[in-house]
N, C-alpha and C positions, 0 to 999 in steps of 0.2 A: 197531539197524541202522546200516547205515554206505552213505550214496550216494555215490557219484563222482562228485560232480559234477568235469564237466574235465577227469577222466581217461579216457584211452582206451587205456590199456597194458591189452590184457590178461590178462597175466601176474602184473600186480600187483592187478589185480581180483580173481584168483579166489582168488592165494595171500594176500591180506590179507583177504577175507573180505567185499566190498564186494558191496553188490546189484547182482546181473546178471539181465537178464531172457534167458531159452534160446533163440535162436536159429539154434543145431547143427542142428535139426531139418530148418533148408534147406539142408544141404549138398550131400546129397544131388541135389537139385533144380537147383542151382546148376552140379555137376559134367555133368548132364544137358544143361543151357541151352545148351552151348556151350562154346569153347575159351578167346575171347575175346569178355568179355563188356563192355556199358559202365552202369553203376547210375547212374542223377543222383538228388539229392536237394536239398533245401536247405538252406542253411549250418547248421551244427551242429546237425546232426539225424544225426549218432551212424556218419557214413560210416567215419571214422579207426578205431573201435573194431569197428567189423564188418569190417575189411580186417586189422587188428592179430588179433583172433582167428582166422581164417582163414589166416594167416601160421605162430603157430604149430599150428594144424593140418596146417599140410601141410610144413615145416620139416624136414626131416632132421636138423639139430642139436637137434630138441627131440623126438625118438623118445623119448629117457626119463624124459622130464614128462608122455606122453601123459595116464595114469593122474591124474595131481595134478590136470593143468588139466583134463580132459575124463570123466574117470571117473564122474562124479555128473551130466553131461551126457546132453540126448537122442543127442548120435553119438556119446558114449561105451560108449553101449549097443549101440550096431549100427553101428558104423565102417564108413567104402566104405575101399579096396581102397589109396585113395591117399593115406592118411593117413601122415605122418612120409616121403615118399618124392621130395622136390623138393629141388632148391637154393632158396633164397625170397632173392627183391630185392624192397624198396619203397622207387617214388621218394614225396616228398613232395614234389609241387609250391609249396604255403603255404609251404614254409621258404627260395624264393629272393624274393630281395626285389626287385619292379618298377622300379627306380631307374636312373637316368644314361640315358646315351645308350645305341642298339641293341649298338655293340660293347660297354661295360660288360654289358649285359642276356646278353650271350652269353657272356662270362668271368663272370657268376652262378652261370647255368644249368648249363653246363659243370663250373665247380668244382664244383657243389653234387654233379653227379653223379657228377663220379669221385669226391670225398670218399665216396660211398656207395658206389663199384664197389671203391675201396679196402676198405670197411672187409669187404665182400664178400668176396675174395678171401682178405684173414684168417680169415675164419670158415671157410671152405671150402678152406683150403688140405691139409687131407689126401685131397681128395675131387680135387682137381685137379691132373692130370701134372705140368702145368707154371704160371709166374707169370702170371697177365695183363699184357698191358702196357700200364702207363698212360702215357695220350696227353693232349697238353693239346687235343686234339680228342675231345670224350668221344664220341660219336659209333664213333670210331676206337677209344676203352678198350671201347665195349660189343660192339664188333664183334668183337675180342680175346677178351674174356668168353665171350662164347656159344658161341663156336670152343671155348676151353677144355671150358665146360661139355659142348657136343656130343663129346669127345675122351674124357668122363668115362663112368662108369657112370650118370650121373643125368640128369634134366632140369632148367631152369628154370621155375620160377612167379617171374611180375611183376604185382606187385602197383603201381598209381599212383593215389596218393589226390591228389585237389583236381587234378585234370590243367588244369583249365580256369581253373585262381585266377590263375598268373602273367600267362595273357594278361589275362584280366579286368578287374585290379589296373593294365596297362598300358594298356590300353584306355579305361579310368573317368578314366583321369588326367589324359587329352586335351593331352599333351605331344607338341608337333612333329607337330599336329593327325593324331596317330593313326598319323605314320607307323612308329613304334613297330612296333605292334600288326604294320600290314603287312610286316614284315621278319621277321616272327613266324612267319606263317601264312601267305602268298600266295609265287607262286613256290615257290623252293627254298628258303622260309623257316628259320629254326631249330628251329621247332617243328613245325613240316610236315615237315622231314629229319628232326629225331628219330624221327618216327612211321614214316615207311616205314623206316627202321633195324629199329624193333620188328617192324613187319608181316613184312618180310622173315624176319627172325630166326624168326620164329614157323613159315615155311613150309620145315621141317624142320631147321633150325640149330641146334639145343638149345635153342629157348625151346617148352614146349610149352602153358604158359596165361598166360592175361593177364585180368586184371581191375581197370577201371578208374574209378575213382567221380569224380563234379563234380557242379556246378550245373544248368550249362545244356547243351545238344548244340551253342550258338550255334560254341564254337571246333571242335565233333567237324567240323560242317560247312563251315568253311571250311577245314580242312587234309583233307577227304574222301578227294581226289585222292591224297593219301599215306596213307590209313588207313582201309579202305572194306571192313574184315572182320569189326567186332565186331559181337556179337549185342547189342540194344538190350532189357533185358528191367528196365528202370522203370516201366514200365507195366502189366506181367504180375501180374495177380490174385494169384496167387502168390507176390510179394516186396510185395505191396503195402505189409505190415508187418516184412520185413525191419528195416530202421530205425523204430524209435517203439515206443510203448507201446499195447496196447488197454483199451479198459475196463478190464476184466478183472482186468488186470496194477496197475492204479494200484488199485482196488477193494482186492486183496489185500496191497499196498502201506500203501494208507491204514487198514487195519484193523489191521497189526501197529503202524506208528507209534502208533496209539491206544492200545494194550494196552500199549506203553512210557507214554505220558504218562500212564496210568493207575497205576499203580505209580510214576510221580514225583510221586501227584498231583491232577494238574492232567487238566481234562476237555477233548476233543476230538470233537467234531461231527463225527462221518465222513460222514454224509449233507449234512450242510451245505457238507464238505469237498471232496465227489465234487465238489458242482453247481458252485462255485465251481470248481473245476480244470476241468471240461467245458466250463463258458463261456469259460474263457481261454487255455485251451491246447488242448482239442480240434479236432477240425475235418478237419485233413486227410487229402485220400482221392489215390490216386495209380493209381487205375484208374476204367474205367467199365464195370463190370459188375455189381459187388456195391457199390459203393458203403459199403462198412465203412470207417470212418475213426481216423484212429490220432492220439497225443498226441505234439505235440513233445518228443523227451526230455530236452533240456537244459532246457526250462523247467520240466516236470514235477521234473527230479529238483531244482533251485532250490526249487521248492514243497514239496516234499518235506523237502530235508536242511533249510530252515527250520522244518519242523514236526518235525524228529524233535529238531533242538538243541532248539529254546525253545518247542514246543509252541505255537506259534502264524502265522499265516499272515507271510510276504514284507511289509517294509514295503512295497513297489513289486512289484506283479505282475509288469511286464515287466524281465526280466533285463538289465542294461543292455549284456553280452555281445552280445546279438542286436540291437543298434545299428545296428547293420551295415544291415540291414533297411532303415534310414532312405535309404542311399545309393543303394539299388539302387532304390527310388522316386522319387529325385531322378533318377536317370538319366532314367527313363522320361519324367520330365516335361519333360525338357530334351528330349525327342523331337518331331517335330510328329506330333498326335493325341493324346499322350501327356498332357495338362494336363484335355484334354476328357474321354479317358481314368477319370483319378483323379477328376473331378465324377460322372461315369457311375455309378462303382462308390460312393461315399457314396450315391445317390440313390436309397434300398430298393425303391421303385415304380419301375426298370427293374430288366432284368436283363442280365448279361452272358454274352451266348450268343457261341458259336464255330462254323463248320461243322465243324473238328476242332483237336484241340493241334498247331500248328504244331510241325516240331521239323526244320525243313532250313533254316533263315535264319541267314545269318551277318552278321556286324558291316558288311560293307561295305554287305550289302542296307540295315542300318537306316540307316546315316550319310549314304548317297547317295538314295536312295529311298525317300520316303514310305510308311511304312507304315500300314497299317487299325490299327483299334482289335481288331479280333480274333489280328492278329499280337500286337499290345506284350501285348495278354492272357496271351498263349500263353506271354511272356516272363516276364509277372510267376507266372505259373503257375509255371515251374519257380523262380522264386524265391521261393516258396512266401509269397507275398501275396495269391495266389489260389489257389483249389485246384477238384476239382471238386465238383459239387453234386448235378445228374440229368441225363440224355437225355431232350432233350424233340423237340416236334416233326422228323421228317424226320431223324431221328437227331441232330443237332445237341445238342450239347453245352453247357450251362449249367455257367458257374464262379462261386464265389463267395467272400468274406473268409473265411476259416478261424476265426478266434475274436475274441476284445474285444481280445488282446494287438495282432493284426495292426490289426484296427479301428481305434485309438486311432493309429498310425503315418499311414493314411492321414486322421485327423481333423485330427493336426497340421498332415502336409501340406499339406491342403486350407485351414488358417487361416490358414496362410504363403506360402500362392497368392495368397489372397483380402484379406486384411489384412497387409499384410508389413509395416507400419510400426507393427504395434498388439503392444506387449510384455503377456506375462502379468500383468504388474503394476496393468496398465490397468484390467483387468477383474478381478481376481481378487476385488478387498471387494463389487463386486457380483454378481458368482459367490457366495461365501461368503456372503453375505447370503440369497440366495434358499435355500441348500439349508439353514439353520440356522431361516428364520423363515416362508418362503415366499414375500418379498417380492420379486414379479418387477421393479417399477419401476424402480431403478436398470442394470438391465438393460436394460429396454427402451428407455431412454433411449440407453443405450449405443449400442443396436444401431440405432434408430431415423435417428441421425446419420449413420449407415454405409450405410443400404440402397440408396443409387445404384451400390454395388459390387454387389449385386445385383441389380439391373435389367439389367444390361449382356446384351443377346441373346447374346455371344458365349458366356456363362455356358451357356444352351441348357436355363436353367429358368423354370419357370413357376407361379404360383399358390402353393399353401404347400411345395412344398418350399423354394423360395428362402428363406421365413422359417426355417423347421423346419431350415436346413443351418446357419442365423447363427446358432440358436441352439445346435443341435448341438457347433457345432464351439468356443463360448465356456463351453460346460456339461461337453463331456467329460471327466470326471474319474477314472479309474480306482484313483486312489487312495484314494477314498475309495466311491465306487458302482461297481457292474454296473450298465454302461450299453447300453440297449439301443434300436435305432431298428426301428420298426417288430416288435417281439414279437407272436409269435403267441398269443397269447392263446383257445383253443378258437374258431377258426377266425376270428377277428377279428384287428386289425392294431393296435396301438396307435400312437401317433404316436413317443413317443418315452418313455420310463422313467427313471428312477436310482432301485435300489432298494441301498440300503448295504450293504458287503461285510459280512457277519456279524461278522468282529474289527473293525469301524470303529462299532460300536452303541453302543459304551460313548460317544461324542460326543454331542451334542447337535445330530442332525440328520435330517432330515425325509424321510421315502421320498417323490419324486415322480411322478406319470403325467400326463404334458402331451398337448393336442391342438391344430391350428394351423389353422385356416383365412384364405382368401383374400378378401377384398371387391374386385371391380374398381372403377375412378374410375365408370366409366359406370353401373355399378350404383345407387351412389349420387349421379348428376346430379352431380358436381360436380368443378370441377379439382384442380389438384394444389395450390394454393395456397390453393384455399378448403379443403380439407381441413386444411391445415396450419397455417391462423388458428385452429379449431376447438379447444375444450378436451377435453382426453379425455373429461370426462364428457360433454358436447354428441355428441362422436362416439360414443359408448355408449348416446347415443338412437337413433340413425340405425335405423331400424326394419331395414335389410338386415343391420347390423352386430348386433342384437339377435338374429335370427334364426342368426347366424353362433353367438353363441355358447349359443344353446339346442340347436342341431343339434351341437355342440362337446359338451357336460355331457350331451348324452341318450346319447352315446357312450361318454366318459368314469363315466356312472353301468353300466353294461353291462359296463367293464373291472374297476372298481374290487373287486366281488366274485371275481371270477377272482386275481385278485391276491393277496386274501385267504386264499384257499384254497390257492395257492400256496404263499404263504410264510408265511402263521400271520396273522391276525388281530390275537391279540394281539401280535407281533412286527412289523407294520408300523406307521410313523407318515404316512400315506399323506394326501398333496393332494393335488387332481387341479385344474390350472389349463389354462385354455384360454385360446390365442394368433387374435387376430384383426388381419389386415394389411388395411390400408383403402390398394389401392395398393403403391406402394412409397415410399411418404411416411410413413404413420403406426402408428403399432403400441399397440393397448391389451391388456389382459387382465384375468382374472378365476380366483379361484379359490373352493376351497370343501374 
């Protein structure tokens, strides 16, 4: 088998032979939807290659590829009416670069687009009476265009991938505090004219569809006033899996790669394989109706062309492509709410509910006007750091982390919130110590110096998640465990897990199931100082702190067979340690 990962031509997909998963099936559906339609998704989750197949779909220069590209397809078999029958443009907004001043940003834009309307007019120059003419006002070249086009036997399809990247890019950069962005989109901005260009065009000019994929609706909404026609159908049950993989599709996937390393071999755990790809790349749902959730594909297929070369799993789960991820987190934190935000969503005993997915907020609303925490939700939603989860009360809407990949983003986060001065270096030999021997001390020593950083009310926690998040967020390791906070374990909660990734066994290290509890000062009579004279083992008498961790192990004894049964018995090397905070002064524990 051969993946793509990175490619999104595709033309080169089908004729070199690369796995593609079929989804011709919505075209139909899609031609239904609407004239002008707008798809968000989140970064590289496979928008460029659903708008590049649909291109030549509907292509009139590629009438006599139908056969090659689409023949062994599902709308190869039952073609609609409009297949092979358009002019086809696509802008790619990712390919102007956000840089210099607004007049640069608009001799980008501009070039980038007549380079494109140029190379247009080449392609179609049998099809049209006469030249375009190009304007160093592309605006004025597309106005030309469409004229021609409308003078022609055809119509236009426009295609605009990443519409929303160039503001974004401009926007994130926080040059000449944003007023960038504003010369962009407000007023008779540049990108606000270009869209009532399009809109116009569309309303009988020769542009007869448009379909337009991004991020967020954050810049559809503030250029509105110029662009207030497309059908929104991101949301629709029905394209839920447009982009991404289901089950299904990686199931069938990971069984063929098997039957190849079988024949080179070497043996592969497809069931072991599944669970691991569902914890770390499953997750996201992009409706609220059925709640079916699909696998990011870039990471999937990362997972994947690693296991077909070398027959063994990604040294590093998370793709470092989808890096990206990090900034769009940062942004939010630098929002006010936004800090509180990201503690909210690590802290598995709340949840993050919405009355609905905002999707009419644009950049000035966030930069001038405080917004709630169910706005930035709304935001990290479409940047697929959150996703949804269920309807629960009063219809309200519950979001939540999509898998371990995204998890481990907002763990970093939160440790460079909380400890911005503490390098991994710090911590790491007592990290590595604990998962190789069980020995939590060094750690807790660690952490125990630190805990006035959690104390802080502003934090807005209490009792053991405050411990359970310092230790969370010094233990995350995805490189070596599936980590998980709060596992359902047959309707029980666990506090916190690392149980090791199946190709990381051959080490020398120890499955864990932790549990954390809290001692108030009052509970046990005493101050913060007299606690902190105390030897751990003095405080290990303390009859309140004894009880803490018998109520801790009667827990932990209840998890431990579930776990077993789990993952294999003989396959775990399983401690189960329980964390007791006397305060936020002193920290001991215990294991077994």
């Amino acid at each position: 088998m051969k993946f793509p990962y990175g490619i999104s031509n595709f033309n080169k997909l089908i004729k070199e032979g690369y796995f593609y998963v079929d989804r011709t099936d919505r075209i139909p559906l899609l031609e239904e939807a609407g004239k002008q339609l707008l798809f968000l998704r989140p970064r590289r989750f496979g928008k460029s290659l659903l708008l590049n197949m649909l291109s030549n779909y509907y292509d009139l220069a590629m009438a006599s590829e139908f056969d090659t590209l689409f023949g062994h397809l599902a709308i190869g078999k039952n073609p609609t009416e409009k297949h092979n029958q358009y002019l086809v443009m696509t802008w790619d907004f990712s390919r102007v670069l956000p840089m210099g001043s607004t007049r640069e940003l608009y001799q980008a834009l501009y070039g980038y687009l007549n380079v494109t309307m140029k190379a247009f007019a080449l392609r179609y120059q049998s099809q049209l009476i006469a030249p375009i003419d190009i304007n160093d006002d592309a605006a004025a070249t597309f106005g030309s265009l469409v004229n021609m086009v409308n003078l022609s036997n055809h119509q236009l399809y426009l295609f605009i991938d990443e519409y929303d990247n160039f503001a974004n890019e401009v926007m994130a950069s926080k040059v000449h505090k944003n007023d960038r962005y504003a010369d962009l989109v407000y007023g008779e901005g540049l990108l606000k004219s270009l869209f009532k260009n399009v809109k116009a065009a569309a309303s009988g000019e020769g542009l007869d569809r448009v379909f337009i994929t991004g991020v967020s609706p954050v810049v559809m909404a503030d250029i509105s006033s110029g662009y207030n026609v497309a059908t929104n159908i991101y949301r629709s049950p029905r394209f839920n899996d447009l982009c991404g993989f289901t089950e299904t599709e990686i199931k069938h996937a990971l069984h063929q790669v098997a039957n190849e390393c079988q024949q080179r071999g070497d043996v592969l755990d497809t069931n072991m394989a599944m669970k691991t790809m569902r914890q770390f790349y499953n997750g996201y749902c992009f409706n609220q109706h059925d709640f079916t959730s699909v696998y990011n594909p870039t990471l999937a297929l990362y997972f994947l062309k690693s296991l077909q070369e070398e027959c063994r799993y990604p040294d590093n789960l998370l793709d470092h492509n989808l890096g990206m991820d990090r900034d769009r987190i940062n942004y939010i934190v630098q929002l006010p709410n936004g800090a509180a935000l990201i503690q909210r969503i690590c802290d598995d005993s709340q949840q993050v509910i919405v009355p609905q997915l905002h999707d009419r907020f644009g950049v000035k609303d966030m930069l001038e006007q405080e917004q709630t925490q169910s706005e930035l939700a709304s935001l990290l939603y479409y940047l697929g750091v959150l996703t949804q989860d269920k309807v629960v009360d009063l219809g309200e809407l519950q979001l939540r982390v999509p898998n371990l990949v995204i998890r481990s983003l907002y763990v970093e986060k939160l440790r460079k919130l909380l400890l911005p001065d503490v390098q991994s270096d710090d911590y790491r030999q007592a990290k590595n110590n604990f998962f190789k021997t069980g020995d939590l001390q060094p750690l807790c020593e660690f952490i125990q110096a630190r805990l006035n950083v959690f104390s802080n009310r502003d934090y807005r926690w209490v009792n053991e998640f405050a411990i359970k998040t310092a230790f969370m967020m010094l233990l995350f390791d995805d490189r070596l465990y599936i980590v998980d906070s709060e596992p359902e374990l047959k309707r029980q909660y666990a506090d916190f897990t690392l149980i090791a990734r199946p190709d990381m066994r051959q080490y020398e290290m120890l499955d864990h199931v932790m549990e954390f509890k809290f001692v108030k000062l009052n509970d046990v009579n005493l101050n913060g100082k007299e606690v902190q004279s105390l030897s751990d083992n003095e405080l290990q008498e303390l009859p309140q702190v004894q009880a803490a961790f018998t109520a801790a192990f009667a827990q932990l004894a209840t998890y431990q067979p579930i776990l077993f049964e789990r993952y294999g018995e003989d396959i775990l090397r399983l401690q189960t340690t329980a964390v007791v905070a006397i305060g936020f002064e002193r920290v001991v524990w215990r294991k077994k």
